[in-house]
N, C-alpha and C positions, 0 to 999 in steps of 0.2 A: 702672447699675441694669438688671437681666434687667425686659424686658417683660412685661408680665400678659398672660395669653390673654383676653379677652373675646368673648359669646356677647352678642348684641341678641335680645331678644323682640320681636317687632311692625315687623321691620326694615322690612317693607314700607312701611307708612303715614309719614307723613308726621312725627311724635315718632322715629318708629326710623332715617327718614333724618337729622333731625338728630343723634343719635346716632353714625352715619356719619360727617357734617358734622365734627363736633367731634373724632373722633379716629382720622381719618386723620393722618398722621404726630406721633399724639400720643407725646413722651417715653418713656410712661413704661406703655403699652395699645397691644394691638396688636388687629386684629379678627378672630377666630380661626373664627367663627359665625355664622350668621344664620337665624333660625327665624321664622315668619309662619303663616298658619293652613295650614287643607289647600288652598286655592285656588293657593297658591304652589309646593306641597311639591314638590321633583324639579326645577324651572326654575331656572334663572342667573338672576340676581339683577338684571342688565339687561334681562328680557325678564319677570321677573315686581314689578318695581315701575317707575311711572309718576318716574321724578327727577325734584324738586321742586324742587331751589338752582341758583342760577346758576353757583355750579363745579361745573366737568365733573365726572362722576362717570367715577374709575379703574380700567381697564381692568381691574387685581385686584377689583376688589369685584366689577364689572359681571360676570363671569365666575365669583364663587362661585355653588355651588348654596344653597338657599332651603331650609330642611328644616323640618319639622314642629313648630309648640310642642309638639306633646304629648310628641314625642320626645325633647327637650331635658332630660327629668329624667334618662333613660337615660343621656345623655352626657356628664354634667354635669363626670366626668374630665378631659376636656378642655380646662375653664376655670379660670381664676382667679378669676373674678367675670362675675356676670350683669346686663346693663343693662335692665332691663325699661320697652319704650313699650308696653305690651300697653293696649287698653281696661280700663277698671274695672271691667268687668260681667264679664270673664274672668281679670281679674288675679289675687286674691286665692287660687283654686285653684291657679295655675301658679307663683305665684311664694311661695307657701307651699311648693309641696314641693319647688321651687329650694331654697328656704332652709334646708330639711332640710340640705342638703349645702354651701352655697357663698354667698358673699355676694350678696344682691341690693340694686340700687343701683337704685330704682324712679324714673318719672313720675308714676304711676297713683295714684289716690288708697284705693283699697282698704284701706291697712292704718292712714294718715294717725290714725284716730282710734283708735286700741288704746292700752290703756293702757300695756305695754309697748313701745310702739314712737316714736322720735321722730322729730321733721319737723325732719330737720339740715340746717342752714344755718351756713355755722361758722363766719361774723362775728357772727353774732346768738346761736347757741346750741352753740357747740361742747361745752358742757361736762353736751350732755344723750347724745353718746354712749356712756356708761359703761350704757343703757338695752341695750346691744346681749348684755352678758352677762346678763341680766336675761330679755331672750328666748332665749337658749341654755339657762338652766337650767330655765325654765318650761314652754318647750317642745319642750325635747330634740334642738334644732336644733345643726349644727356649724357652719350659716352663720349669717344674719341679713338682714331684711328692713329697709331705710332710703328710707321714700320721703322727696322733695322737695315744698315748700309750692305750692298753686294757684300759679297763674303772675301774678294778681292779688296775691295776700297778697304776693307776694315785695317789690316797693317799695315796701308799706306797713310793712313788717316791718323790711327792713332802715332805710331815712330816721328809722324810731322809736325804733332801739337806742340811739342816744347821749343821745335825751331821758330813755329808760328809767331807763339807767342814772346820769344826771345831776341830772336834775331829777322824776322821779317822774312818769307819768301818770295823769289822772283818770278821762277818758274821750274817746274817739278817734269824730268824725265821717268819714267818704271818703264821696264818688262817684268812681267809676270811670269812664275813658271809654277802651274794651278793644278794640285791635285785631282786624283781620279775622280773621287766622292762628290766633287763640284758639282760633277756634272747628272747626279742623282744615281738611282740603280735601272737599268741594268749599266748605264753609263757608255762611256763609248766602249767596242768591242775589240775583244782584245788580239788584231789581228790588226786592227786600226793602231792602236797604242803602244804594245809591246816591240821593243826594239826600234822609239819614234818619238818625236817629238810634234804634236800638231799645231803649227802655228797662228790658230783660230779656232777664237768663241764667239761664237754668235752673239751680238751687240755686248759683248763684254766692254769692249775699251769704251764706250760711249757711257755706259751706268758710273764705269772709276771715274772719266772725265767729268760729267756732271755734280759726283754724289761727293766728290773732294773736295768740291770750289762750294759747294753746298754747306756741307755739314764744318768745313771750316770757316763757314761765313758768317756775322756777325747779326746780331738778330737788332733792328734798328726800328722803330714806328710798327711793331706790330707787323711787321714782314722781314726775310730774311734776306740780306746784303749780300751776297757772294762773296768769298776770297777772291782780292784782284789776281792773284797770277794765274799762266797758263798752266794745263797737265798733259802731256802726250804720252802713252802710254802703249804697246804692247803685250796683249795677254796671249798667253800659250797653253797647251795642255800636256802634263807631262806623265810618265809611273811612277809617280806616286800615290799611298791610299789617299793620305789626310796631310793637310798643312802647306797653306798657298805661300809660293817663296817669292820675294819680291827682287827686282837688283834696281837703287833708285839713286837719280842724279840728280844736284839741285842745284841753283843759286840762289844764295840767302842775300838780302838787305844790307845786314853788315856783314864785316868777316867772321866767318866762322873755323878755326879750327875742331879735328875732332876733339880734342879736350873740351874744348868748349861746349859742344853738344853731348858729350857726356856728363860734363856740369849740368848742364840744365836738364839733362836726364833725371838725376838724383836729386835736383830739387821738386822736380815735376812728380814724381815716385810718394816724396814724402808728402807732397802738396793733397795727394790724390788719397792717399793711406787718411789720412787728416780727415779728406771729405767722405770718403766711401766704404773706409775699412772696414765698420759695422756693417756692411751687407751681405748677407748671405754667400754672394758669387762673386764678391769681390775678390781679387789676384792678391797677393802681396807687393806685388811690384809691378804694375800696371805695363811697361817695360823693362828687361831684363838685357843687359848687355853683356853679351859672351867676347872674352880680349881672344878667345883660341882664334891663329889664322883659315879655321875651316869650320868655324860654328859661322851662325846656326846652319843646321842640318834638320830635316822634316823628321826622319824616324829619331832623332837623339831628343829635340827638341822641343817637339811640337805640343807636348803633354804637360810644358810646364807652368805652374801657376794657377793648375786641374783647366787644362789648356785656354785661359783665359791671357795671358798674360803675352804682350807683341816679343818677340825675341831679335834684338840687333845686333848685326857684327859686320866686321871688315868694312870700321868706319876710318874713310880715308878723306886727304885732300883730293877734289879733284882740281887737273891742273889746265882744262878749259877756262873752267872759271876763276881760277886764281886763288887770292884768299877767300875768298865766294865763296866757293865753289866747296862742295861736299857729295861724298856718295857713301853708300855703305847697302848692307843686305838686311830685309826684315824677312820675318816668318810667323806666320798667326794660324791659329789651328782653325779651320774652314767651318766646321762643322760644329764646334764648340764654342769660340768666340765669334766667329762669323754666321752666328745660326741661331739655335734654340736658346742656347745655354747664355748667348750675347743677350739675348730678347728677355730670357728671364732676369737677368742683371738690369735692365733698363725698367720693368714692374716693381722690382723691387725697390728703386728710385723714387719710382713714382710715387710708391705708397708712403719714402717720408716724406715728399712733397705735399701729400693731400691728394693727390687726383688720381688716386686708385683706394 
C-alpha cells in the first residue's frame, strides 16, 4: 500500500506531538506537514516546539519547517488527509474549510455535536460513518470532518458497548478520576494538584453526558438516534501522568451478573479482532479484563494493548439495583486511545471503507 501524505494542525502543542508520536513509521501515513500558529511559521520544527515524550524526536521531523494554519487550506494538494490537534476555539474555522477539500480526522471537539457529523470510534460505532456522505452533500464538501470522543467518554463508551448491545441499559452513573496530561502542558500547577484532588473540569461532565448517549446511538434515516438512557456523571482531576480512571454504576435492561458481562466481554473481543484486527492500531483485545481485587491501576496498566486497549476490573453486583444492577472500574490511556493514536485507528478504518 502507497503511503498517505499527512499534514498535522497544531503540531506544535503537545495533541499535535502526539500525532508525531503515533505515526512515525506508521505503515500505512507518512508525515508530509506540519502547520502551528504564526509564532511557529518559518522555524524547524526542533527549535519551534518544546518535545514532550521520552522518544527521541527524528532528526527528519526535528528539521522540517513549521508553516502557517492559515496557509494549510492553500496547500491542501499536498495531502491525503489532515490530522487536526488544533484548540477548539480555532478549530472549527480551519478545519471546515480543510474539509472543503480533504478528509479531516480531528481531536478538537468543534464539530463533535453537529448533527451531521459523527464521533467514530469503530468498535463502539462503525456503522455511523456512512454520516460522512451526508456532510458532502449538505455541505458541498469533497472531504469530511471526523472528530474523536473527549478522552474521558472514550472508556466509558467503549467498557458499555457489549452491555449495550447485550443486555440493554437503563441508566449510567461515572466518576472520573482524570489524569494530569488531560489537562495539556503546562496543565494544572503543581501546588494546585500535588497532595489534592480537584473536583472540577471545566464543561467536562457535559461532553461525557452528551458524547455517550451520541456515539451509542443508533444511526436511523440518515441522522443519529441517541441512546435512550440517562448518564450522570462526575469528573475529577487527580496525580496522575496518563490514563483516565473511571468508577461506573449502571442498570441494565435485563439482569446482568458479572459473568455475564464478562461473557459478552470475550465475545465482543473476538467480534472486534474479526472486524479490525488487520489494522495498523488495532489492540488485541479491545477490552482487557484484570480478575486482581486492585487492577486496573493507571501506572500498571495504562500501556496495555500499546495503550489502545479499555482495561476493566472489580466487576461487581451492584445491590441498588439488584440483578440490574452492575458496577465495576475502567481505565483508558488519555492520550493514546483518547487522542492521536485513537484518531489514527479511526483513518485507518476509513481507508478500508473507501472514504479516505
Amino acid at each position: 500500500m502507497q503511503k498517505r501524505k499527512a499534514a498535522i494542525l497544531g503540531a506544535t502543542g503537545v495533541a499535535g506531538q502526539q500525532f508525531i508520536e503515533a505515526l512515525l513509521d506508521h505503515p500505512w501515513f507518512e508525515i508530509s506537514g506540519l502547520y502551528a500558529s504564526g509564532r511557529s511559521e518559518g522555524k524547524i520544527y526542533g527549535v519551534a516546539a518544546k518535545w514532550h515524550s521520552p522518544r527521541p524526536l527524528p532528526a527528519e521531523i526535528a528539521g522540517m519547517m513549521v508553516r502557517n494554519i492559515e496557509d494549510a487550506v492553500g496547500e491542501l494538494n499536498r495531502y491525503d488527509v489532515v490530522f487536526s490537534a488544533l484548540p477548539s476555539e480555532v478549530a472549527e474555522a480551519i478545519e471546515g474549510r480543510c474539509a472543503a477539500e480533504k478528509p479531516v480526522i480531528s481531536t478538537a471537539s468543534a464539530f463533535r455535536y453537529k448533527d451531521d457529523v459523527p464521533i467514530l470510534v469503530p468498535e463502539v460505532n462503525a456503522d455511523h460513518a456512512p454520516l460522512i456522505e451526508r456532510q458532502r452533500q449538505e455541505r458541498g464538501w469533497k472531504g469530511f470532518v471526523i472528530p474523536g470522543p473527549n478522552c474521558t467518554t472514550m472508556g466509558l463508551i467503549i467498557s458499555l458497548k457489549p452491555l449495550v448491545e447485550t443486555f440493554g441499559v437503563k441508566k449510567v452513573f461515572m466518576t472520573s478520576m482524570q489524569a494530569l496530561s488531560g489537562a495539556g502542558y503546562p496543565g494544572n500547577p503543581a501546588l494546585d494538584i500535588v497532595d489534592n484532588v480537584i473536583p472540577f473540569i471545566s464543561k467536562e461532565e457535559g461532553k461525557v453526558t452528551l458524547e455517550t448517549v451520541k456515539t451509542l446511538g443508533r444511526l436511523e434515516n440518515n441522522a443519529i438516534r441517541n441512546a435512550p438512557f440517562p448518564v450522570s456523571c462526575t469528573c475529577t482531576r487527580v496525580p496522575t501522568l496518563d490514563g483516565h480512571f473511571l468508577s461506573i454504576f449502571l442498570e441494565t435492561e435485563k439482569p446482568c451478573a458479572p459473568d455475564d458481562y464478562k461473557n459478552s466481554v470475550r465475545e465482543y473481543n473476538a467480534a472486534m479482532r474479526k472486524r479490525f484486527g488487520d489494522l495498523p492500531s488495532a489492540p488485541e483485545e479491545t477490552i482487557i479484563i484484570k480478575e486482581e481485587d486492585d487492577r486496573p491501576q493507571p501506572r500498571l496498566d495504562r500501556e496495555l494493548g500499546g495503550g489502545m486497549s479499555t482495561v476493566v476490573g472489580r466487576i461487581r453486583q451492584d445491590e441498588v439495583f439488584g440483578t440490574n444492577g452492575l458496577k465495576y472500574c475502567s481505565l483508558s490511556h488519555n492520550t493514546k486511545r483518547g487522542a492521536a493514536k485513537g484518531e489514527i485507528f479511526v483513518a485507518e478504518y476509513l481507508i478500508t471503507k473507501g472514504y479516505l
